[in-house]
N, C-alpha and C positions, 0 to 999 in steps of 0.2 A: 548370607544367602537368602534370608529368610527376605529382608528386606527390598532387596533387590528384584525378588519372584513379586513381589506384591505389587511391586511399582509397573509391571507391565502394563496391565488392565488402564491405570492413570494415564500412562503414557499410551497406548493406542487410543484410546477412547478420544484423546486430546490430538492425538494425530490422524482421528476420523475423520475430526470436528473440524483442522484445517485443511483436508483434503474438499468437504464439501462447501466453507462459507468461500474457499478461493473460485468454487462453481459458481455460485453467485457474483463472483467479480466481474464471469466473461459475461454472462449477462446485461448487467448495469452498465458494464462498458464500451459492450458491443454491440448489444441488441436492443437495449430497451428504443435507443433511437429509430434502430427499422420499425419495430412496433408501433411509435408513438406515428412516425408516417403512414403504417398501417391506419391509424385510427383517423386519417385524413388532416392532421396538423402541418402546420406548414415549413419552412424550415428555422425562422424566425421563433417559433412557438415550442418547437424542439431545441431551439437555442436555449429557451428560458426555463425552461424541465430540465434538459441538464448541466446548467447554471448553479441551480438550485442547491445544486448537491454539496459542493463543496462551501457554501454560503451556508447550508442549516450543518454541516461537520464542526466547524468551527463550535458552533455553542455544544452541539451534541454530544461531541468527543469529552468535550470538559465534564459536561454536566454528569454524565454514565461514570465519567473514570473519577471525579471525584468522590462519588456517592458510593464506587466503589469501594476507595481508599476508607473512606469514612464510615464506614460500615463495615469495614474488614471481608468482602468478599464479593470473588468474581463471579463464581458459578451463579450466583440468584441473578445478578444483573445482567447478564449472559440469557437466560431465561428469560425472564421478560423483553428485554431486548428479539429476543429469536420469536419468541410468542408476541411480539408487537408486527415483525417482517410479517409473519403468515398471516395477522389477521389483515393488516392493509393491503396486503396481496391480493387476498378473496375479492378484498373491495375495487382495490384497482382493476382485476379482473371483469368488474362489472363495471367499472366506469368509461363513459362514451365522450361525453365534452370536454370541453379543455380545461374549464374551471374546476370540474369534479376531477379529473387528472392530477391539475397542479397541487390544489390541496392535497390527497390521496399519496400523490409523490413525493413531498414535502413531510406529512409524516412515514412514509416509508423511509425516507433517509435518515431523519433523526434516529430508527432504531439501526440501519444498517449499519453507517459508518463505526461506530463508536466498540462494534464488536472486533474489528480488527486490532486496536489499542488492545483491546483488554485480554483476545487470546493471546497473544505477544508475550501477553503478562503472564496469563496464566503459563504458556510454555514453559518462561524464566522461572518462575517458581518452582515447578515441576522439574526440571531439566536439572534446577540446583539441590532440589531433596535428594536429589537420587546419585548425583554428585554426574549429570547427562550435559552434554553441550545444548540450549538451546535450537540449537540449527539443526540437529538431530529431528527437532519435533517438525519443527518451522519448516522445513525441504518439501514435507509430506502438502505444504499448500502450493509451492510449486505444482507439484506432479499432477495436484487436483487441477490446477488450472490449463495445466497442458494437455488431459482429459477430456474435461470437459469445453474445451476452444474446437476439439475437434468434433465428441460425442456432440453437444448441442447444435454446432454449424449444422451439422448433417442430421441430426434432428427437424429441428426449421425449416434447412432448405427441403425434406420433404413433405412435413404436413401444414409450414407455412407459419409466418410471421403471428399469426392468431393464437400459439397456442404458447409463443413467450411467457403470460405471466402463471400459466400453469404449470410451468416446467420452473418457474419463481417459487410457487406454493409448492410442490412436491420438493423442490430443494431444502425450503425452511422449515415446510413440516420433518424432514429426515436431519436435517441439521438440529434443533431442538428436541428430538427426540432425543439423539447425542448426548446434548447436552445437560438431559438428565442427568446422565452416567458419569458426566465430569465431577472431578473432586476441588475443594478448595484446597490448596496448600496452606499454609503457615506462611507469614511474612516474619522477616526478624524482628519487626518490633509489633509490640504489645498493644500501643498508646493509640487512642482514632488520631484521625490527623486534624490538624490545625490549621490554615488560611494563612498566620503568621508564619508559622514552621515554612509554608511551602511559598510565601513572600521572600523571605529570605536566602532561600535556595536560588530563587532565578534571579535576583538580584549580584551574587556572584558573577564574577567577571569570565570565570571558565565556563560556565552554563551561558551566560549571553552568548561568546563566544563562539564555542561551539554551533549553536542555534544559529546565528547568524551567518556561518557558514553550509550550514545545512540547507539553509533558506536559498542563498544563492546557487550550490549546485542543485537545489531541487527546481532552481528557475529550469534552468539548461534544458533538468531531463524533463520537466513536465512539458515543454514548450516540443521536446523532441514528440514526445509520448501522444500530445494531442495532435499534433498535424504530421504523423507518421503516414496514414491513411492517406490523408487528401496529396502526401509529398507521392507515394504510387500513383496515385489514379491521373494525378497530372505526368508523371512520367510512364504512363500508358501501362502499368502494371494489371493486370485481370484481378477478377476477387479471388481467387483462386490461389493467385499468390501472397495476395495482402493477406490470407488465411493464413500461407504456410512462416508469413514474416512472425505474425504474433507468435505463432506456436515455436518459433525457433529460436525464439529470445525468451520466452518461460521455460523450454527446454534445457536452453543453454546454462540459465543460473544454478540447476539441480546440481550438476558435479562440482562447480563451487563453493556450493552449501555446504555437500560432504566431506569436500576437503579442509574445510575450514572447520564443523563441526569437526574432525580428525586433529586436525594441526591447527586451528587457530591459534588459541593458548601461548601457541609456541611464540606469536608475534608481539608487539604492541599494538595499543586501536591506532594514535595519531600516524606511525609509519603506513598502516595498511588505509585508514581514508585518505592521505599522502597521495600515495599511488593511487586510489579510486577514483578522487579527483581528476590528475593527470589524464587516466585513461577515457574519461568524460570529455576533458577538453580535445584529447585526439577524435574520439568519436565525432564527435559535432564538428570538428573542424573538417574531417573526413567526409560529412555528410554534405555538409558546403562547396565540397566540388565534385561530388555524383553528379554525374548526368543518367546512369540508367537503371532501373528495379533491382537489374542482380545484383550491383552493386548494392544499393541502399540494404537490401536482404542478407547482402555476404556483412556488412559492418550491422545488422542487427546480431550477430555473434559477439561482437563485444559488451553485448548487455550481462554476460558474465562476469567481466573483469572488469564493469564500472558499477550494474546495483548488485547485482551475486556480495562483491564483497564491500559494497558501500554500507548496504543494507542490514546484514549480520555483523558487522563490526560496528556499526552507530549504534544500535541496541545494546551492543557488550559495554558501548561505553558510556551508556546512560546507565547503566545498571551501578555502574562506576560512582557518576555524578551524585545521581541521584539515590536518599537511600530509601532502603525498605518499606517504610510506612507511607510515601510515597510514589511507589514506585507505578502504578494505574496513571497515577495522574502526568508523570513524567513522561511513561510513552505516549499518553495523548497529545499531551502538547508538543514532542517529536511530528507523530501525525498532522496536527495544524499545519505543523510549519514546511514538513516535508507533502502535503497534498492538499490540506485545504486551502492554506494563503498563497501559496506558490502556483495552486490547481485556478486560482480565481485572475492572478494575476498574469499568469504565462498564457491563459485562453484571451483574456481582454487585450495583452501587449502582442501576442505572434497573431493574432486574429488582422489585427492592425499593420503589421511589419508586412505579412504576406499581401494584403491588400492594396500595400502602397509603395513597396521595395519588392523584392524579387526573392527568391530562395535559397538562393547565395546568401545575402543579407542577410535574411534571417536567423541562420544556422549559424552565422559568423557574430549573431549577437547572442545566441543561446550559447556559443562556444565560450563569449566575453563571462557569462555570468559565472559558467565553470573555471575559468583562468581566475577570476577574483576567488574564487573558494579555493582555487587550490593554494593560492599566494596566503588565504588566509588560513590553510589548515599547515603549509610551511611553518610561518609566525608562529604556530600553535606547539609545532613541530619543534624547533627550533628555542623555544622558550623554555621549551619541558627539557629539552636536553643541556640548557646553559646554567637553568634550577637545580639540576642530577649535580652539572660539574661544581 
């Protein structure tokens, strides 16, 4: 009992921590571009600000979660990480041109990104001391996000696009203060890690694998994910509704969290990313013949039962893959693969698709990438059950 009472404090504090860095998502995602128009930038110039983002993740993700790994602890790089947000914050707050921007933005990403990998991590640890599902802690960044998509909207829209990067600095300074409070877990091994150790790991043919189909349904969804917005407002939807779209697809994933935090266990990963796939390639294929907002709005419900359970199940099974003394560095490079290589490629190839094919086409190519992941998480599928026999 004894233990059990103790583990609360760990476990809220960690489930504070992802109620407010998911605040800072609807921001970066939503806002920081009104803002950046705010600041009289063009759209071209707002292209290359949030460009940026997913180009400096790439190294950032690594950099944090290795140094992680190799130093045995998330809480301190957590920390500096959050204490790096707030002070570029202040700064960016007082930046006016475009060049004092880009720079300013560009190390604001470096610290941003890479905290999402590493609470992941810390959940996992945390969630297995205590003998807690993961998804338990992790749901709690849902709900933040679903909060705050509506508290901030209605924020802005009444004291105005100007007061975005303060409502940035009062997030990370409450997020790091948090993160004080966070505890390091224990990983099961002892040893720092090694470069060879984890050379060898991705060179396995299961971890390629895997990754490689991660890479292709996260073509699908990110391609869905960036031109969700511009797919309303060409089908005449109000902001009003493209509001209640985002919010009804953060919504949506919370009872599958739960449920699966409840009953996953009960499953395997390859049957359930199986089926996540599947219902991926029906989404996109679905969206490929909307012609009107409700629609488009009524099939944002199935972002339950494509990332709800793509996303808690890929984590279960890198935890699998990958072991212990690695285990920082393995959800980063999940994250690479599932948002910053995917995030850089899906915005340069549907940027393009839309501009020279139609939106039919498009959707019918995002739907193509998820039909290859699903044929390759079958194969995956399929393999593991012909090994059992």
């Amino acid at each position: 009992m004894k233990s059990s009472h103790a583990a609360r404090p760990d476990q809220n504090w960690l489930r504070a921590l992802m109620f407010t860095i998911f605040g800072s998502t609807v921001l970066v995602v939503s806002y920081f571009q009104l803002y950046f128009s705010h600041l009289g930038f063009n759209r071209a110039e707002i292209g290359y600000l949030y460009g940026i983002g997913p180009l400096v993740s790439v190294f950032s993700n690594m950099f944090w979660s290795m140094a992680s790994d190799r130093y045995k602890t998330v809480r301190k790089v957590m920390i500096i990480l959050l204490a790096g947000q707030l002070i570029t914050g202040v700064m960016l707050a007082n930046a006016t041109t475009f060049g004092q921007v880009f720079v300013l933005v560009t190390l604001f990403y470096f610290f941003y990104y890479p905290v999402y990998p590493l609470s992941d991590t810390m959940a996992i640890t945390t969630a297995s001391k205590y003998g807690r599902n993961f998804t338990s802690i992790r749901v709690f960044g849902s709900i933040g996000y679903a909060f705050f998509a509506l508290s901030i909207g209605y924020f802005l829209g009444s004291f105005g696009p100007e007061w975005t990067m303060w409502v940035c600095i009062v997030l990370a300074a409450i997020t790091l203060l948090i993160g004080f409070r966070l505890k390091d877990q224990p990983s099961g091994s002892s040893t720092k890690m090694d470069l060879s150790g984890l050379w060898s790991i991705l060179k396995r043919r299961d971890v390629l694998t895997f990754f490689g189909c991660v890479f292709l349904l996260a073509l699908g969804h990110r391609m869905n994910e960036a031109f969700l917005t511009i797919t309303l407002k060409d089908l005449g939807a109000s902001e009003g509704l493209i509001g209640w779209s985002l919010l009804i697809s953060s919504v949506s994933e919370i009872p599958v969290f739960l449920l699966l935090s409840r009953y996953g266990n009960r499953y395997k990963e390859l049957p359930l990313l199986t089926l996540a796939a599947l219902m991926y390639t029906i989404r996109l294929f679905l969206m490929s013949i909307s012609d009107t907002p409700a629609a488009v709005v009524a099939i944002q419900t199935m972002h339950s039962v494509t990332f709800g359970i793509f996303y808690v199940t890929a984590v279960r099974y890198i935890t699998r893959l990958v072991p212990d003394g690695y285990r920082a560095t393995g959800m980063a490079l999940f994250t690479i693969v599932w948002s910053s290589a995917s995030g850089l490629l899906s915005g340069t190839l549907g940027g393009l698709l839309l501009e020279h094919t139609n939106r039919s086409t498009f959707y019918l190519t995002a739907m193509a990438f998820s039909l290859a992941a699903l044929v390759g998480f079958c194969m995956k599928l399929w393999s593991s059950m012909t090994n059992r026999a």
